[in-house]
C-alpha positions as MATLAB code, in Angstrom:
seq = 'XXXXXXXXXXXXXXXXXXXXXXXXXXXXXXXXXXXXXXXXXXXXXXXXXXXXXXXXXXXXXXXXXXXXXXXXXXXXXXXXXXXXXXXXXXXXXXXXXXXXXXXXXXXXXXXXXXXXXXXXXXXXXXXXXXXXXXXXXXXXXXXXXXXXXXXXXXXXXXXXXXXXXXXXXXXXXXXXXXXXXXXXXXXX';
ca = [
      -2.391  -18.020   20.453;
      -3.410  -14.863   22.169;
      -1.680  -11.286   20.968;
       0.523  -11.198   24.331;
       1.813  -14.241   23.537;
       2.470  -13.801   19.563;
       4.474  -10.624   21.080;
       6.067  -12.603   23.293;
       7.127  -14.829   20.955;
       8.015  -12.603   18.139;
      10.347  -10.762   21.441;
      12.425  -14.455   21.627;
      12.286  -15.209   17.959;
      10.217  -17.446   18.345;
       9.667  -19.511   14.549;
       6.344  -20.810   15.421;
       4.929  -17.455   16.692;
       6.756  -15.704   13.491;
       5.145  -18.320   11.203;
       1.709  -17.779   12.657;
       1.727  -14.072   12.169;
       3.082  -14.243    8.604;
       0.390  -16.342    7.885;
      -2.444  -14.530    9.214;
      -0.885  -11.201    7.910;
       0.455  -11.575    4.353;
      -2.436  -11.336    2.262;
      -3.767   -8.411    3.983;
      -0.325   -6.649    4.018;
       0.183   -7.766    0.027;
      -3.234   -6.526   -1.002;
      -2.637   -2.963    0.903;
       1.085   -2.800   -0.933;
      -0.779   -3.345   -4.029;
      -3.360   -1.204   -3.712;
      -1.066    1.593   -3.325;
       2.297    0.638   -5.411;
       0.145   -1.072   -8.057;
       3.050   -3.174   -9.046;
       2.349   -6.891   -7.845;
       6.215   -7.564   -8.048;
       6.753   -4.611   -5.925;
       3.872   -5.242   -3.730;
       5.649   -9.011   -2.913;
       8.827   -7.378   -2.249;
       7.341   -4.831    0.311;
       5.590   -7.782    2.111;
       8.717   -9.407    2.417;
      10.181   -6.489    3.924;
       7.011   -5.598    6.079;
       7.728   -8.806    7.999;
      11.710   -8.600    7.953;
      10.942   -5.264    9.919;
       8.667   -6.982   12.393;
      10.514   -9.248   13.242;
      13.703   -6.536   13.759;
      11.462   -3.886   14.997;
       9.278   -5.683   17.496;
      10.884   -4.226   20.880;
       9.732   -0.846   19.840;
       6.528   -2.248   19.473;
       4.517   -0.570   22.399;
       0.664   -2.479   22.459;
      -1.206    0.888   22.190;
      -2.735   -0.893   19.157;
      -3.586   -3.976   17.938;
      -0.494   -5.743   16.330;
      -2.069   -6.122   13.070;
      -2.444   -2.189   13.220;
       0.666   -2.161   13.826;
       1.749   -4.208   10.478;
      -0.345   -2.331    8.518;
       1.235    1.129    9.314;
       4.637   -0.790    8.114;
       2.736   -2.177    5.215;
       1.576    1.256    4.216;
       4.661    3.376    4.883;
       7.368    0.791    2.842;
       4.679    1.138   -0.002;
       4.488    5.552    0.830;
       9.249    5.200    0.693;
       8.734    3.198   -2.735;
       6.437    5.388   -4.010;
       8.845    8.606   -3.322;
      11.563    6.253   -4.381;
      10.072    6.220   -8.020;
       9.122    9.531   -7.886;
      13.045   10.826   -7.350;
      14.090    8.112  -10.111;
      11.735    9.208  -12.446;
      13.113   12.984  -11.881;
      16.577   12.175  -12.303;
      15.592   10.267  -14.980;
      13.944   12.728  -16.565;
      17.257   14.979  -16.081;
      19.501   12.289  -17.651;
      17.046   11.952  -20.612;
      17.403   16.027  -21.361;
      21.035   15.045  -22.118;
      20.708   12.457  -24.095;
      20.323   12.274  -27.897;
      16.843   11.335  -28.670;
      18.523    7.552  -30.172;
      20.141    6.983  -26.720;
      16.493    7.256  -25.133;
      15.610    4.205  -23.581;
      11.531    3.556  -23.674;
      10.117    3.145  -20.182;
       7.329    0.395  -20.250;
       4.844    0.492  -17.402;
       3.626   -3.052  -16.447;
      -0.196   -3.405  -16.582;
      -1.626   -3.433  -13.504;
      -4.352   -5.509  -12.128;
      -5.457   -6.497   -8.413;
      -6.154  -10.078   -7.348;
      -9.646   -9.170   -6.580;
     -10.518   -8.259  -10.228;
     -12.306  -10.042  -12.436;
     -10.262  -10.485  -15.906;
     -13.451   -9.142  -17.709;
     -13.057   -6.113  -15.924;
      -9.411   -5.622  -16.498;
     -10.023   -2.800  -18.686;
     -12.041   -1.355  -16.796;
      -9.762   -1.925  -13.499;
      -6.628   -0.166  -15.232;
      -8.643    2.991  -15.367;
     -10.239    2.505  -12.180;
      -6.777    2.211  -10.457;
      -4.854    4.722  -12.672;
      -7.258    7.049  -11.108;
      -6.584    6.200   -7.575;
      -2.969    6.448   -8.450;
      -3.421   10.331   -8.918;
      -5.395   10.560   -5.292;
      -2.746   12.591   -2.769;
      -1.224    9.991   -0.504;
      -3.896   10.170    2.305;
      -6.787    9.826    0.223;
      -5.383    6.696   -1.974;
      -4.560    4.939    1.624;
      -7.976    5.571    3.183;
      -9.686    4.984    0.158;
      -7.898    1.586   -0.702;
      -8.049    0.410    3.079;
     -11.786    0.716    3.326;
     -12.869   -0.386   -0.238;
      -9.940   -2.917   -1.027;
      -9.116   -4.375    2.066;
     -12.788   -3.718    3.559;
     -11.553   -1.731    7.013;
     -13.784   -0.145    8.876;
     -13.278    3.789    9.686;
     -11.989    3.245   12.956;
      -9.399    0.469   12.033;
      -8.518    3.051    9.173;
      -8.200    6.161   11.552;
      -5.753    3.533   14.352;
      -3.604    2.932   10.936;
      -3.167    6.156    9.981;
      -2.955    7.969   13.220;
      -5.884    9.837   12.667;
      -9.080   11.058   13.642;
     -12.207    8.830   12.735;
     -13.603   12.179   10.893;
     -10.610   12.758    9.131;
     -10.530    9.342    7.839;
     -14.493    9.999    6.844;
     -13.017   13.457    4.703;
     -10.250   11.789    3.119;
     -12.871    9.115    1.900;
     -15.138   11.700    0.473;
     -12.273   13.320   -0.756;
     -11.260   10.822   -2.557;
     -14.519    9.817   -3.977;
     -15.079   12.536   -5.287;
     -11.907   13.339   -6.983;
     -12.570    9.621   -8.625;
     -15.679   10.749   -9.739;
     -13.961   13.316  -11.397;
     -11.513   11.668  -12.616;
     -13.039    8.944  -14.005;
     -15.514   11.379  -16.007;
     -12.468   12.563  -17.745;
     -10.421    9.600  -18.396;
     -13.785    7.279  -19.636;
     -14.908   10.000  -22.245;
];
């Protein structure tokens, strides 16, 4: 099935063409909401929603880029509004908890996190590894995780994120190197 005609079909509802593109898409789109939310429940959630929005956004969807593009700049920015979704819980949390006697504190458990790809006699080593790349800005932690997670090249990176091709190459080194210092810190 060529692009036109997944389009096509997506534009009529089409369950065969939706089916297809799910299919081809969904590990891709989990492993990017992963990389960046670090949550795997999350990360199933956003895919769901990725696709939901697809399917309800596709007659905005204009062909300047490939579709896959295209679901990947959904992928990315559901994962970006959860992100800033826990950020403004965990302030208001944080407000609440200034209130509260230090009994009526409830303890906040972070999951563990660990990515499909990981080997589970590297977990350890993986936790710190993506605790780092949680503290990269936004920008870097999408580059970075698109090219080394989800193995994109520059170019496919820079038509995801809107950007220039040597932008995406700064916010790579960027982010390298703030690993590299980060990781210095948090493994001594």
């Amino acid at each position: 099935m060529s692009e036109s005609e997944l389009i096509q079909g997506l534009l009529k509802r089409d369950e065969a063409a939706f089916r297809f593109v799910v299919e081809k898409q969904k590990d891709r789109v989990f492993n990017t909401s992963l990389g960046i939310v670090q949550n795997s429940e999350e990360a199933e959630d956003i895919t769901q929603d990725v696709f939901i929005e697809v399917l309800e956004s596709i007659h905005f969807f204009k062909a300047e880029s490939k579709l896959s593009t295209w679901i990947y700049r959904i992928a990315i920015t559901k994962s970006l509004e959860l992100i800033r979704k826990r950020k403004r819980q965990k302030r208001f949390g944080f407000m609440i908890r200034l209130f509260q006697n230090s009994a009526d504190k409830p303890e906040v458990d972070i999951p563990d996190f660990v990515h499909p790809g990981v080997l589970m006699e590297n977990k350890e080593k993986a936790i710190i590894l993506f605790k780092a790349i949680e503290s990269l800005s936004e920008n870097q932690k999408i580059a970075f995780t698109l090219h080394k997670v989800e193995d994109l090249s520059y170019e496919e990176i820079a038509g995801i994120m809107g950007v220039s091709i040597s932008s995406v190459e700064s916010l790579i080194h960027r982010a390298k190197l703030n690993l590299q210092k980060k990781l210095i810190t948090l493994l001594k």
